[in-house]
C-alpha positions as CSV (number, residue, x, y, z in Angstrom):
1,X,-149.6,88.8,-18.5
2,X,-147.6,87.2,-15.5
3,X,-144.3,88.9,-15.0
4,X,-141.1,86.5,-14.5
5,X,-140.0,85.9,-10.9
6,X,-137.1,86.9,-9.9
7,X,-135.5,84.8,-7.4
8,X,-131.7,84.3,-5.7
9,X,-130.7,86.8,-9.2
10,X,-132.0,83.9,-11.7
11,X,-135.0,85.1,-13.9
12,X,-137.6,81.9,-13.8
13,X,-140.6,82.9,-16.1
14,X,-143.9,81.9,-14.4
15,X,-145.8,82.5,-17.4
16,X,-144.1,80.6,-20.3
17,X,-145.9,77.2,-21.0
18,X,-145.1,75.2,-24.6
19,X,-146.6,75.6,-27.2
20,X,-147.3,72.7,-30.0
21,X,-148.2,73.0,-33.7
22,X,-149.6,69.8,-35.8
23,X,-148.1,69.6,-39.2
24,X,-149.1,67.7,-42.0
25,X,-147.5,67.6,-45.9
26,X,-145.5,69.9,-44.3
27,X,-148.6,72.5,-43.6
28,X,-149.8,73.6,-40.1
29,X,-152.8,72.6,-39.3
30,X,-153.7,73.3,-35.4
31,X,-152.1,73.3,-32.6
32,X,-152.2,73.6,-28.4
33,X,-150.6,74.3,-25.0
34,X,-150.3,69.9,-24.7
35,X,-149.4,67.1,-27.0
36,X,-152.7,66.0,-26.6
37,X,-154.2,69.0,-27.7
38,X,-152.4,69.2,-30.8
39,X,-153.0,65.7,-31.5
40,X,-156.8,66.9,-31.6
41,X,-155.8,68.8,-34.9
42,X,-155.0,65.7,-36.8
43,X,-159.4,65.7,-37.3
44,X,-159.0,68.3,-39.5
45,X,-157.0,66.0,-42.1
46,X,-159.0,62.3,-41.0
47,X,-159.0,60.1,-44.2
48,X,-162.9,59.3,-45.6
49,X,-161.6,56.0,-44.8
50,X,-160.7,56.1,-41.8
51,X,-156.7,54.2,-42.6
52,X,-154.5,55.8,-40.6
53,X,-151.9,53.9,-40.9
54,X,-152.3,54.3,-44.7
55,X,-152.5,57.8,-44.6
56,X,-149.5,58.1,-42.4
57,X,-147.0,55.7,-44.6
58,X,-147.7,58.0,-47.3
59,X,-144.0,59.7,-48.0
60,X,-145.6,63.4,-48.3
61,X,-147.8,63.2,-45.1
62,X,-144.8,63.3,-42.7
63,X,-147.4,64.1,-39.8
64,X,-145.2,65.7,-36.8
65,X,-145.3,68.0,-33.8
66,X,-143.3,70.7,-33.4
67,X,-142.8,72.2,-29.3
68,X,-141.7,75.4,-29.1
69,X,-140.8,76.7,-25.5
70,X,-143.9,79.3,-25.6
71,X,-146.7,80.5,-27.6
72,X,-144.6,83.4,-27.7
73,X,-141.6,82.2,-29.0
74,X,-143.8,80.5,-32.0
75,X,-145.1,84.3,-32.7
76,X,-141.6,85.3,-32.8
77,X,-140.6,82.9,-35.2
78,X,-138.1,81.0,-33.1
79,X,-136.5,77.8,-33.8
80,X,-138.8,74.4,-32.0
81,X,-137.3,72.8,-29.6
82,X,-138.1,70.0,-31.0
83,X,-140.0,67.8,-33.4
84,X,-141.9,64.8,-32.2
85,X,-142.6,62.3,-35.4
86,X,-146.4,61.5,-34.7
87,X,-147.7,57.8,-36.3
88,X,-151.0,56.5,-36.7
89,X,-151.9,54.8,-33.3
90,X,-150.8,58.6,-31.4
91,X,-153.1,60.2,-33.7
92,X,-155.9,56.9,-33.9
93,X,-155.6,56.6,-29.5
94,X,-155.6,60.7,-29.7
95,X,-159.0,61.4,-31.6
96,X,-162.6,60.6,-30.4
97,X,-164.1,57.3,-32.0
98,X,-166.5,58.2,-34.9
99,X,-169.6,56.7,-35.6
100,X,-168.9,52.9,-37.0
101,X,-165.2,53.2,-36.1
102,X,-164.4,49.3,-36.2
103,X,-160.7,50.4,-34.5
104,X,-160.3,48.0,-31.3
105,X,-159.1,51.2,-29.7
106,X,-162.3,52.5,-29.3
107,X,-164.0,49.6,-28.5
108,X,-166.6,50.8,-25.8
């Protein structure tokens, strides 16, 4: 593991990169060091039918992403720094087109 750098008596940690976890109903379901990545863990939770948007408006789904400063402060149980509300065209522009996927967004 990198050590922080110490420079002008200001600790500036070289090694700290964010860390994201994909929630659904309130669950965990994956996560990654981008907001892309985490994105990629909405597949795990596709609807058969493929209606994002459906699956999204529904009240329980509350599909987010929560950024944490580090992987390590998500191991430690800290607070997120934040909690980015994710909707159905993040998640639909986010995931790779499946086979007869008649979404305009992955028009090839």
């Amino acid at each position: 593991m990198l050590q922080p750098l110490r420079l002008i008596g200001v600790y500036h940690p070289i090694s700290t990169m964010a860390f994201f976890e994909a929630l659904w109903h309130g669950e965990g379901i994956g996560d990654g060091g981008d907001l892309q990545e985490a994105l990629l863990a909405y597949s795990a939770v596709q609807p058969e039918d493929g209606d994002w948007n459906a699956a999204c408006a529904h009240g329980a789904a509350n599909p987010c992403i929560q950024r944490y400063r580090s992987f390590e402060a998500y191991l430690d149980n800290a607070d997120e720094l934040e909690t980015i509300p994710v909707t159905a065209a993040m998640i639909t522009a986010a995931l790779p087109p499946t086979p007869g996927d008649p979404s305009p967004d992955h028009a090839g």
